[in-house]
C-alpha positions in Angstrom: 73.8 87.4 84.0 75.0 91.3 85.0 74.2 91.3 88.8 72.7 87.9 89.4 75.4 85.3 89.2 77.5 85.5 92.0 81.6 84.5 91.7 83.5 83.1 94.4 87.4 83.4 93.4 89.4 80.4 95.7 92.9 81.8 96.6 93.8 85.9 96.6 97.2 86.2 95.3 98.9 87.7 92.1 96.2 86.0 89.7 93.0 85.2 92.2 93.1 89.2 93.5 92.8 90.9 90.4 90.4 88.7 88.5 88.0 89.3 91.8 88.1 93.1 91.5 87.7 92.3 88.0 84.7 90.7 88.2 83.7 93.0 91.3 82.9 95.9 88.7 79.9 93.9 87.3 79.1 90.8 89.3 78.6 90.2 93.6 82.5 88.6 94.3 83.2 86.9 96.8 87.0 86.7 97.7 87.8 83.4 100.0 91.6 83.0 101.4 92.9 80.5 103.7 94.9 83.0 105.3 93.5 85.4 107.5 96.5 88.0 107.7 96.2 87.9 103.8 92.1 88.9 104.1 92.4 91.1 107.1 94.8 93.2 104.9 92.9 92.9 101.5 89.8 94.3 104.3 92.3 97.7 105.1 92.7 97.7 101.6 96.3 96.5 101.5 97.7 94.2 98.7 100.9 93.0 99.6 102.1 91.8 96.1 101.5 95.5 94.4 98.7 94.2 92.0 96.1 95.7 93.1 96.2 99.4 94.4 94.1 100.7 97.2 91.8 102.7 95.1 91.0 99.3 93.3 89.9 97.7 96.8 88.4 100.8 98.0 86.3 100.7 94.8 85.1 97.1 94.9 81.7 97.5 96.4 80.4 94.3 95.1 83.8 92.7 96.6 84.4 90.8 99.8 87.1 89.2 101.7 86.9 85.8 103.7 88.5 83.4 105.3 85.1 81.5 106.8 84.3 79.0 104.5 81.0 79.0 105.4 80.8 82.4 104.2 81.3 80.9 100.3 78.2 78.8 99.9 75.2 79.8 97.7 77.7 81.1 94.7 77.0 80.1 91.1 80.6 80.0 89.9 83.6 79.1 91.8 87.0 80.2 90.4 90.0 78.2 91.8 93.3 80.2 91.7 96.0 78.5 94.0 99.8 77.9 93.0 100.5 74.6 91.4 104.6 74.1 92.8 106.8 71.3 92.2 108.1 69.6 94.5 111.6 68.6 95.7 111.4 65.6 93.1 110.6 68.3 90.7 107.2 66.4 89.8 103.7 68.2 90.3 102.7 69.4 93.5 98.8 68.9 93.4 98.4 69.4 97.3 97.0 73.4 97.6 94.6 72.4 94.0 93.1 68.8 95.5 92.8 71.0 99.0 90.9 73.8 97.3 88.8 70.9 94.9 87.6 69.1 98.7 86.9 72.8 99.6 84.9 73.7 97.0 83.2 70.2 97.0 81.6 70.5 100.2 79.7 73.9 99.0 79.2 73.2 95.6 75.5 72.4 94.3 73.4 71.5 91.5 73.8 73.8 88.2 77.2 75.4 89.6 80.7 75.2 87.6 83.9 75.2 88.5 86.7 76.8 86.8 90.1 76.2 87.3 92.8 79.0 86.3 95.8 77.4 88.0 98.7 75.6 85.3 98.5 72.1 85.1 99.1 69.3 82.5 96.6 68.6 79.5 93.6 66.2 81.6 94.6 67.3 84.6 91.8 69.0 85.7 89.1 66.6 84.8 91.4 63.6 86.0 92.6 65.2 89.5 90.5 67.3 90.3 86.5 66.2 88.9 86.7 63.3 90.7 87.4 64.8 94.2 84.5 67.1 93.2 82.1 64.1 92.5 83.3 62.5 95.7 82.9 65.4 98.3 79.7 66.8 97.1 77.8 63.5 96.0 77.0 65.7 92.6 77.3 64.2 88.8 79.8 65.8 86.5 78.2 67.5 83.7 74.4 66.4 84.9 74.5 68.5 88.0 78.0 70.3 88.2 80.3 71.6 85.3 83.9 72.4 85.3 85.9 75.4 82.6 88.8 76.2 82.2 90.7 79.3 81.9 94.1 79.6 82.0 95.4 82.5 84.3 98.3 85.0 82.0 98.5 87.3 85.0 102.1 89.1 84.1 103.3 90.0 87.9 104.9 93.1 88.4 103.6 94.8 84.1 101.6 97.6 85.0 101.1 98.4 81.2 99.3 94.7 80.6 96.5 94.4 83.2 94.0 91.1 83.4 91.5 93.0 80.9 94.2 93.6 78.7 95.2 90.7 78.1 93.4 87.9 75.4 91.6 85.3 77.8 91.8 81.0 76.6 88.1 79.6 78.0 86.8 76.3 77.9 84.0 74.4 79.3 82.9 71.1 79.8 80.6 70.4 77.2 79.2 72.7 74.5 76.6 74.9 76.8 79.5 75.4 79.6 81.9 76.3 77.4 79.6 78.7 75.8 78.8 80.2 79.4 82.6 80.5 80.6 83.2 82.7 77.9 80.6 84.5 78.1 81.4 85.2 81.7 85.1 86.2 81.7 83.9 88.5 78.3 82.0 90.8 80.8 85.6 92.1 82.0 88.3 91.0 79.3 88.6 94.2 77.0 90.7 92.4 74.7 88.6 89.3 73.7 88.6 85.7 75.1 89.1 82.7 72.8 86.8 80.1 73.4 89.3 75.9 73.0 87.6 73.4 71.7 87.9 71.2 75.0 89.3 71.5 78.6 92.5 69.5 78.2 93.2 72.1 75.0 93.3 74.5 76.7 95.4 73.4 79.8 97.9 72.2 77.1 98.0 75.6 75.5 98.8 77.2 78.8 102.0 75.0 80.2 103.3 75.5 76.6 103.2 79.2 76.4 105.6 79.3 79.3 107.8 76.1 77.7 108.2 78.1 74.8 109.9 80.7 76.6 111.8 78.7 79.0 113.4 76.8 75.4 114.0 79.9 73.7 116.1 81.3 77.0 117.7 78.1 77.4 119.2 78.5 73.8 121.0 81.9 74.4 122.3 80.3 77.9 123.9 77.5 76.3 125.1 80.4 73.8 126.8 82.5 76.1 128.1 79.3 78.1 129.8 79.2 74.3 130.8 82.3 74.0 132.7 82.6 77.3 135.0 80.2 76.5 135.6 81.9 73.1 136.4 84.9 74.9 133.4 86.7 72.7 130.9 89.4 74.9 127.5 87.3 74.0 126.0 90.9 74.3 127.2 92.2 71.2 126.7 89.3 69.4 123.0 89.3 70.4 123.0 93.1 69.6 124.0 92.6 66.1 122.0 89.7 66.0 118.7 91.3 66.8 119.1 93.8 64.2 117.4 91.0 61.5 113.7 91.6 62.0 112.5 88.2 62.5 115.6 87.1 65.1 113.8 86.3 68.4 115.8 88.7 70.9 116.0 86.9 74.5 118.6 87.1 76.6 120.7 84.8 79.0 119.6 84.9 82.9 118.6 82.9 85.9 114.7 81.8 85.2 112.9 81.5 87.8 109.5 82.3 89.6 106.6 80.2 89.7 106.0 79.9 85.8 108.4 79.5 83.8 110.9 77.9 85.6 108.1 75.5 86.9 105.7 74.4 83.9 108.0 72.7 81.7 108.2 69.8 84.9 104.4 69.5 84.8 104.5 68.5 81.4 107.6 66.4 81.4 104.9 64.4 84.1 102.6 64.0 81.7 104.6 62.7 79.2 106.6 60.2 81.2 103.0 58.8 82.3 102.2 58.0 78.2 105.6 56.7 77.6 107.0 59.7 76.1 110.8 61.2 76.8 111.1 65.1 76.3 114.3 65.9 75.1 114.2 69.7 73.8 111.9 70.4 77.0 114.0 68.8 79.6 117.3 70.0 77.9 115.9 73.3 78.6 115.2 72.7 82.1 118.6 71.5 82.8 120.5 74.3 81.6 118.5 76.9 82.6 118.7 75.1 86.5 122.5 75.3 85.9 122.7 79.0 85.6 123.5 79.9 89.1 126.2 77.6 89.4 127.7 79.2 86.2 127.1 82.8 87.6 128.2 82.2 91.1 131.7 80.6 89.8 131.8 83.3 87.2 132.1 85.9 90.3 134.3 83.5 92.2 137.1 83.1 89.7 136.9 87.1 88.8 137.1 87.3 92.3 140.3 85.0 92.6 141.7 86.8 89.7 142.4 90.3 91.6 143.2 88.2 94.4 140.5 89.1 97.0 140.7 86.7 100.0 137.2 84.8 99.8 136.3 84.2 103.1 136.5 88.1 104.5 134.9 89.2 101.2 131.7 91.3 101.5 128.8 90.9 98.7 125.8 92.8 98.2 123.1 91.3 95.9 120.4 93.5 94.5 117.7 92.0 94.2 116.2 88.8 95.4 112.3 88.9 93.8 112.2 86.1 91.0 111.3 89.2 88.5 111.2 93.5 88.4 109.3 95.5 89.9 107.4 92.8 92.0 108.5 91.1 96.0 107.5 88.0 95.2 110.0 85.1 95.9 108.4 82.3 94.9 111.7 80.0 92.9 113.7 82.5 93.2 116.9 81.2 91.5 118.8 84.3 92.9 118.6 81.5 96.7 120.8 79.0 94.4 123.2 81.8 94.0 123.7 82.7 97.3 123.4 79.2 98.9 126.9 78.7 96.8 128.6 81.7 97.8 127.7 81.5 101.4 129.7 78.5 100.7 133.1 80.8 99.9 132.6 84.2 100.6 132.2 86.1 104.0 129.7 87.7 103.8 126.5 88.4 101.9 124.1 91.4 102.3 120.9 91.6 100.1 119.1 94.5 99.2 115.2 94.2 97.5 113.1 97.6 98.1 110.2 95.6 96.8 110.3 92.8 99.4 109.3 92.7 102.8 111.8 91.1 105.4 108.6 89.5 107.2 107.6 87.6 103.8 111.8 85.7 104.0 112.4 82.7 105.8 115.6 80.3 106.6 116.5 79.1 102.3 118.2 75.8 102.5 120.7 76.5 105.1 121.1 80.2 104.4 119.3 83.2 106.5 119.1 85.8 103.9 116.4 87.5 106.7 120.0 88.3 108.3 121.9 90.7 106.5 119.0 91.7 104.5 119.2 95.3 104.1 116.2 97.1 105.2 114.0 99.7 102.7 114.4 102.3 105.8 118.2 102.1 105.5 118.4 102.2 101.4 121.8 101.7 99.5 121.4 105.4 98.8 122.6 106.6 102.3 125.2 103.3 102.8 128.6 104.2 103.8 129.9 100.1 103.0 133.0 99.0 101.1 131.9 95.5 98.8 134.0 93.5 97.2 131.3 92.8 94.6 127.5 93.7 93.9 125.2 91.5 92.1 122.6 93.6 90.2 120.4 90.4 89.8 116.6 91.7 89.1 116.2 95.1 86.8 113.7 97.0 89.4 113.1 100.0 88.0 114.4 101.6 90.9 117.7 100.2 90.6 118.2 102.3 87.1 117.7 105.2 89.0 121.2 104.3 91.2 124.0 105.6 89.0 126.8 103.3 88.6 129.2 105.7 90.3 127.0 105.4 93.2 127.6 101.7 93.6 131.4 102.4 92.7 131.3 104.2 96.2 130.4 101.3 97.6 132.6 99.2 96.4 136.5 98.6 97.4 139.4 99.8 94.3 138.9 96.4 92.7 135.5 95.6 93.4 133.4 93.8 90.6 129.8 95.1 89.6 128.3 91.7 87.9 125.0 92.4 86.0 123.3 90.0 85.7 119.8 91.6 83.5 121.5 94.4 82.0 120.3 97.1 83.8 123.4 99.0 83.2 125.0 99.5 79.9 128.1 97.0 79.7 130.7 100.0 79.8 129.5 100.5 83.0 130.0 97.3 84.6 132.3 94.3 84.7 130.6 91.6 84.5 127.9 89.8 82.5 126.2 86.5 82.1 
């Protein structure tokens, strides 16, 4: 297989990039993007999400770049890697993943597969997107195209946890497939793939990993929505909690991004289609959705308290990425935040070294591209008077601000809200 199957990975973002100078190191890669700013960059060896460094790129021989879809024909293996969003209904959002099947369709030919590594609901990929297959390239499923596949667990932003490092869940559509998925994606995961018994296993096991998470976080919410109005720091409690050894220690927080705060939908779809109402799952969801709302009133009322006059206050949030150490935006819940302030306050600044002011647009009503505070400036050198400062992502860079730096900043009673516990809670005066 070494240096005669040839990969085409569909969509170059925070999951499609890596896995193609992944599979660069051993196999011919070809990269295809829809957008051409995206390839020209990945071409000058630029990764705008911080994935991927420029020695990677530089070191990818067997790796190209496209956006010319006639460039992709005569691969083997096509690897689709495009978001799967929700939409405004919260439901599935199948557009980019039909888009990139019809793509794929028209080049695909007899004895190829296609894996999918985008997050869907269990039958998803053989009920969506097989059949859009079949129909554009006039092929058979599983007589003269096959399908895997193989969950993307791309950690955005972990530079300790790379794609090799990281156990890989394959699947195939029948028995010789399967067996030739996983033996593909073993030529670059270091830590071992496990092979589902079936396509629809493995797209179940997937959206749960991410439910899991997003029912466990939504547990200590609903906690410290107790324990505020018991007057108890939910801190400590979790603290002393976690000392047991077998006490799960998450913490309370907006969750966002693309995963996590989006999965748990895609299955709630899939179970309203057979009938079945999630209660724990959508519970979860709920509560978790509700968090701005609590943390932007939280601020208001401290606010009220030392009787700062709302509409000339002054705000600067740090941080606007939906995690650290990465710029991407993507359901951010931070926008929720400040689409209720801008509803009270005066006015709101935002500062995020990691994200570039080019990649923000208009959010619901708000232009956070306005007083967005630029990396050349940095809060470092500011000379600004808040009347509170939102620490809401832990970027490692923000540790490196001391808290009497941001005390500077701030007016005699400002508040210093921390909302991921980047400081220690002595230090601030606020927490979730």
């Amino acid at each position: 297989m070494k240096n005669k199957t040839q990969i085409c990975i569909i969509g170059l973002g925070y999951v499609g990039l890596p896995l193609a100078v992944a599979f660069s190191k051993v196999l011919n890669v070809i990269g295809y993007d829809k957008s051409t700013s995206r390839v020209n960059n990945l071409q000058k060896y630029i990764d705008e999400t911080h994935e991927v460094s420029k020695r990677d790129l530089i070191e990818s021989k067997n790796l190209t770049f496209t956006s010319d879809l006639s460039k992709i024909k005569c691969c083997d293996i096509y690897i689709i890697c495009v978001p799967t969003p929700i939409n405004d209904s919260k439901t599935p959002d199948l557009g980019p993943l039909k888009s990139a099947s019809r793509m794929v369709g028209l080049k695909i030919q007899k004895g190829n597969i296609v894996i999918y590594e985008s997050t869907v609901y269990p039958g998803c990929t053989e009920q969506e997107c097989v059949p859009i297959l079949e129909e554009v390239s006039g092929l058979k499923y599983n007589q003269d195209f096959f399908c895997g596949y193989s969950p993307e667990r791309i950690n955005p932003g972990d530079s300790n946890r790379k794609i090799e490092d990281i156990i890989k869940v394959t699947s195939g559509s029948n028995v010789d497939t399967a067996n030739r998925v996983d033996d593909i994606y073993s030529l670059i995961i270091k830590a071992g793939t496990y092979k589902a018994p079936s396509i629809q296993v493995a797209e179940a096991a997937k959206v749960i990993e991410n439910i899991q998470r997003d029912v466990n976080i939504a547990l200590i919410n609903e906690l410290s929505l107790l324990f505020d109005k018991l007057n108890l720091d939910t801190k400590s409690i979790l603290d002393a909690a976690s000392t047991k050894w077998n006490f799960l220690d998450f913490r309370p927080g907006l969750v966002g991004g693309h995963c996590i705060g989006v999965d748990p939908y895609y299955l709630e779809y899939r179970a309203r289609k057979v009938g079945f109402h999630t209660q724990l799952i959508s519970a979860s969801r709920r509560i978790n959705d509700s968090m701005a709302e609590y943390v932007s009133f939280k601020l208001i009322k401290r606010l009220l308290k030392f009787s700062v006059d709302l509409k000339s206050s002054k705000i600067l949030i740090m941080g606007i990425s939906f995690k650290e150490n990465c710029p991407d935006i993507r359901n951010s819940k931070i926008f929720d935040v400040i689409k209720i302030l801008d509803k009270f306050v005066g006015q709101i600044d935002i500062y995020d070294p990691f994200v570039n002011k080019k990649e923000l647009k208009i959010k619901k009503g708000f232009d956070v591209t306005k007083n967005f505070i630029s990396i050349e400036k940095k809060i470092l050198t500011m000379d600004y008077k808040y009347d509170a400062i939102i620490v809401a992502v832990k970027h490692s860079c923000f540790k490196d601000i001391k808290i009497k730096r941001l005390r500077s900043i701030c007016n005699p009673k400002g508040q210093i809200f921390d909302l991921k516990g980047t400081y220690t809670s002595k230090e601030v005066d606020i927490e979730i």
